[in-house]
C-alpha positions as CSV (number, residue, x, y, z in Angstrom):
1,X,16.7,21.9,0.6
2,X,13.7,24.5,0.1
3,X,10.3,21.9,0.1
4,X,7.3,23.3,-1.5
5,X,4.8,22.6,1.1
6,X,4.7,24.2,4.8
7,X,3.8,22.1,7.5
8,X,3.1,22.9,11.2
9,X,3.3,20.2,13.4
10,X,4.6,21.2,17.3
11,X,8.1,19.1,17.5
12,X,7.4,17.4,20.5
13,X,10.8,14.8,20.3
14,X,13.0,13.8,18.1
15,X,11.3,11.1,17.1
16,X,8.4,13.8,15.9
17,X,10.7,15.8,14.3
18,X,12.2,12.7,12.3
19,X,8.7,11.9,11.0
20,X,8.3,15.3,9.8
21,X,11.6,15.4,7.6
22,X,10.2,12.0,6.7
23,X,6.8,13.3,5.5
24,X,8.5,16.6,3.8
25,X,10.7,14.4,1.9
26,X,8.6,12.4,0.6
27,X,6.0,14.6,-0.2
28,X,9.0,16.6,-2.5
29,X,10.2,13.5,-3.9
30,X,6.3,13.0,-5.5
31,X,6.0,16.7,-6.5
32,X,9.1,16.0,-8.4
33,X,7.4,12.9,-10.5
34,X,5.9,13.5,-13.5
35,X,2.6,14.5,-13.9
36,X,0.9,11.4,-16.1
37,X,-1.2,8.7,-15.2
38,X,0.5,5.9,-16.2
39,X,-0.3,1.9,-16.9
40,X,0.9,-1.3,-18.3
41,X,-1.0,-4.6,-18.6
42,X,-1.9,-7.7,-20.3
43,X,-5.2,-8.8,-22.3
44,X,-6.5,-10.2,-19.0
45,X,-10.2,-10.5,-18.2
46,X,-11.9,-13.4,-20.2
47,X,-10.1,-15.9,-22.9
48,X,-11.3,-14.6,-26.4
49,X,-10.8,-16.3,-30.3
50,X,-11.1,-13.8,-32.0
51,X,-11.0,-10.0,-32.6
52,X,-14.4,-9.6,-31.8
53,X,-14.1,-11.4,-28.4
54,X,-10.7,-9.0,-27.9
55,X,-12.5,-5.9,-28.0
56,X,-15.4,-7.0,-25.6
57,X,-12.6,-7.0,-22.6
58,X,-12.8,-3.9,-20.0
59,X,-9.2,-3.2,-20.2
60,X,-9.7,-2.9,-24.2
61,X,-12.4,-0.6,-23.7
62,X,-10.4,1.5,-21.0
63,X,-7.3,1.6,-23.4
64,X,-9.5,2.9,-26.4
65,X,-11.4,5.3,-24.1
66,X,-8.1,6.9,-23.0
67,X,-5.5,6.6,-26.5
68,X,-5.7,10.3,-27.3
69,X,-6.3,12.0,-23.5
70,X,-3.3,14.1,-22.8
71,X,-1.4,13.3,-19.7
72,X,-3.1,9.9,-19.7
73,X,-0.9,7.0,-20.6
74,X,-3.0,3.5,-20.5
75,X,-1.9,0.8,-22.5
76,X,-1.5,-2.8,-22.6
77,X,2.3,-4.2,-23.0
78,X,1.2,-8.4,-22.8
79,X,-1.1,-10.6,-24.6
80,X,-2.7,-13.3,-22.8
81,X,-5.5,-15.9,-22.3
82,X,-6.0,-16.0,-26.0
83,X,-6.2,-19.2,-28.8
84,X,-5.6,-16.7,-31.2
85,X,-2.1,-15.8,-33.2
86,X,-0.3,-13.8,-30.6
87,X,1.6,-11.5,-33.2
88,X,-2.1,-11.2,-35.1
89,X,-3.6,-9.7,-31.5
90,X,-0.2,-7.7,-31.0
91,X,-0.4,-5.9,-34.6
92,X,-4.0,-5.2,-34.1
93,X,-3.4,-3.5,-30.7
94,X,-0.8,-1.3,-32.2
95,X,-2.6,-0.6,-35.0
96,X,-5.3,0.5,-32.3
97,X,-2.3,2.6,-30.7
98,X,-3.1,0.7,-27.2
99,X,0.0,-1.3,-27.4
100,X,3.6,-0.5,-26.2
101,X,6.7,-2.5,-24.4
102,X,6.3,-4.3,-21.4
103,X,8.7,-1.8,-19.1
104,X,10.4,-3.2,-15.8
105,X,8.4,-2.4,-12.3
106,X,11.0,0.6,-11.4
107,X,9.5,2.4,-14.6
108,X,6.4,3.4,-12.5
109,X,8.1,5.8,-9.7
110,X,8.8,8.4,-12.3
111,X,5.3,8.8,-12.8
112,X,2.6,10.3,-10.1
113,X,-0.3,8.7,-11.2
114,X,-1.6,5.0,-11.4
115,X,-5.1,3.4,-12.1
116,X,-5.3,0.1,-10.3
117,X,-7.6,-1.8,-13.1
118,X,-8.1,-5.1,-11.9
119,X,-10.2,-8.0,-14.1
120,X,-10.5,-11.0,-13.5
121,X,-8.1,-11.1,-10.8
122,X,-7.5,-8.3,-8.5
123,X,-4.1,-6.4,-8.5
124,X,-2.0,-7.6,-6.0
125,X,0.8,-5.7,-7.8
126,X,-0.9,-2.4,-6.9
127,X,0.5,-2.3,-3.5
128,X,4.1,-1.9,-4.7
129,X,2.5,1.4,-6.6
130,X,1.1,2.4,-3.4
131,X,4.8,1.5,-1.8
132,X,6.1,3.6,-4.8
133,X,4.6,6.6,-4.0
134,X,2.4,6.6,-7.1
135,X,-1.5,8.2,-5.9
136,X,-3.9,5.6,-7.2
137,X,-7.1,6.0,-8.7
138,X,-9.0,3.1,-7.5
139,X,-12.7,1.6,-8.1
140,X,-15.0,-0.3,-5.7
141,X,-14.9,-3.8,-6.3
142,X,-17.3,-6.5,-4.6
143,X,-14.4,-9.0,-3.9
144,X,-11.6,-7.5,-2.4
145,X,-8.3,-7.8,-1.3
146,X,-7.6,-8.0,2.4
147,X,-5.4,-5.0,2.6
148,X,-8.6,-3.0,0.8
149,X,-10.3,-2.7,4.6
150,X,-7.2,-0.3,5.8
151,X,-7.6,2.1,2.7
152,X,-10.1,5.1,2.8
153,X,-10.9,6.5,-0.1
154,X,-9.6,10.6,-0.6
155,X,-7.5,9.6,2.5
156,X,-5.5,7.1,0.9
157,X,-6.6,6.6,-2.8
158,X,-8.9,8.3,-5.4
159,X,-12.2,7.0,-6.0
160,X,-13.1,6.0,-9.7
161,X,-16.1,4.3,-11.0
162,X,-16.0,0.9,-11.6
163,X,-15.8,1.4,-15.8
164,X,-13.3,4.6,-15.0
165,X,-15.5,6.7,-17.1
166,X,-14.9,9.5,-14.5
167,X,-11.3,9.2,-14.6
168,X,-10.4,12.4,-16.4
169,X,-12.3,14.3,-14.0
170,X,-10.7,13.0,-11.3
171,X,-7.2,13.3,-13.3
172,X,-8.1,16.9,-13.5
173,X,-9.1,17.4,-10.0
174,X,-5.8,16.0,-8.8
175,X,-4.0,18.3,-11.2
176,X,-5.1,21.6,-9.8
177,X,-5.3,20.4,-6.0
178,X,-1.1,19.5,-6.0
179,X,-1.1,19.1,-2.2
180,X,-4.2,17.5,-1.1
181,X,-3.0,15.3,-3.9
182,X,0.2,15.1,-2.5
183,X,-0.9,14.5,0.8
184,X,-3.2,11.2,-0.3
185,X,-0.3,9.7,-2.0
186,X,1.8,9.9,1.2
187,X,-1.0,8.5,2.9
188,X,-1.4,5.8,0.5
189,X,2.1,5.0,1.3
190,X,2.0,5.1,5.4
191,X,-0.6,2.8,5.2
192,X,-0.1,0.1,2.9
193,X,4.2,0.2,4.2
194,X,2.6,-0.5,7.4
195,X,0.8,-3.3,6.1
196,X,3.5,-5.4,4.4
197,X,5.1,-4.0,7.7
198,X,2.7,-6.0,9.6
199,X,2.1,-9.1,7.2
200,X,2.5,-12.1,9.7
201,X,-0.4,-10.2,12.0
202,X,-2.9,-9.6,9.9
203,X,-2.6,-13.1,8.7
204,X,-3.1,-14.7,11.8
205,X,-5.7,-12.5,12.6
206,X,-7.4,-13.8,8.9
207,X,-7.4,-17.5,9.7
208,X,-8.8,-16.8,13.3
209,X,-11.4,-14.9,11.4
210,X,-12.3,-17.9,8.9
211,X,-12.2,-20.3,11.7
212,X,-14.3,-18.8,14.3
């Protein structure tokens, strides 16, 4: 099979030369995806009563920011935290056309592209994208996950601004630089496969650091 990128790496052993099918492979199988940035959520952030309440929520504000970007596909598929009429908040929303069907999680490896917006909790779910393949665009947050402190931003993630007002640029960027691109997403994958690899450790190793 032909692979679109050429790599140079001295075989050393076989072990070497099994990493580098690995890393061609993979690197194919994400130049195959499509090429969207692609999201599905809920109406997380803060409990709201009304409309008005709705639309003051960040992932509202991200939805309506990015409804008619081309090649940029954020929308929420759940309602929740709401004492409102569910089906009221849901025929707003697709009135709003920031609505569609929740889809299962093996909807998002077809796609190469994947915002991590967080709220009011922060998306543990993220790591399966990273496990996926998908290249995340990712803001700094002040809390943090514990898996955040192995992840380097433009080694293993795109950096976004905290209210992803920069995220078409960055979409763009990604676009017309297909193997640096490429490259970030299989490093996003090394690294977070080698920490569920590695789970039990770096637990340990986070109660010894709360106890000492």
């Amino acid at each position: 099979m032909h692979y679109p990128i050429s790599i140079q790496i001295p075989v050393i052993d076989i072990q070497l030369k099994e990493l580098v099918i690995a890393l061609k492979f993979k690197v194919y199988q994400w130049l195959i995806k499509e090429s969207k940035m692609y999201w599905r959520g809920s109406t997380t952030g803060d409990s709201y009563k009304n409309l008005k309440e709705l639309n003051k929520l960040k992932r509202i504000e991200i939805c309506k920011r990015f409804r008619e970007s081309k090649g940029i596909d954020i929308k929420l598929s759940r309602i929740t935290q709401t004492d409102t009429n569910k089906e009221k908040t849901k025929k707003y929303l697709i009135q709003e056309k920031i609505f569609r069907k929740e889809v299962s999680e093996n909807k998002f490896i077809n796609y190469k592209y994947y915002p991590d917006i967080p709220v009011n909790s922060l998306a543990w779910e993220s790591i399966r994208k990273y496990l996926m393949g998908n290249l995340i665009f990712k803001s700094t947050k002040k809390r943090q996950l514990y898996y955040y402190r192995f992840l380097k931003p433009w080694k293993n993630y795109i950096p976004v601004e905290e209210n992803f007002l920069d995220l078409e640029e960055k979409y763009s960027w990604v676009k017309s630089h297909r193997e640096e691109a490429a490259f970030i997403a299989w490093n996003g994958y090394i690294q977070s496969n080698n920490y569920v690899q590695n789970a039990p450790e770096y637990l340990i190793s986070r109660i010894l650091e709360r106890t000492n």
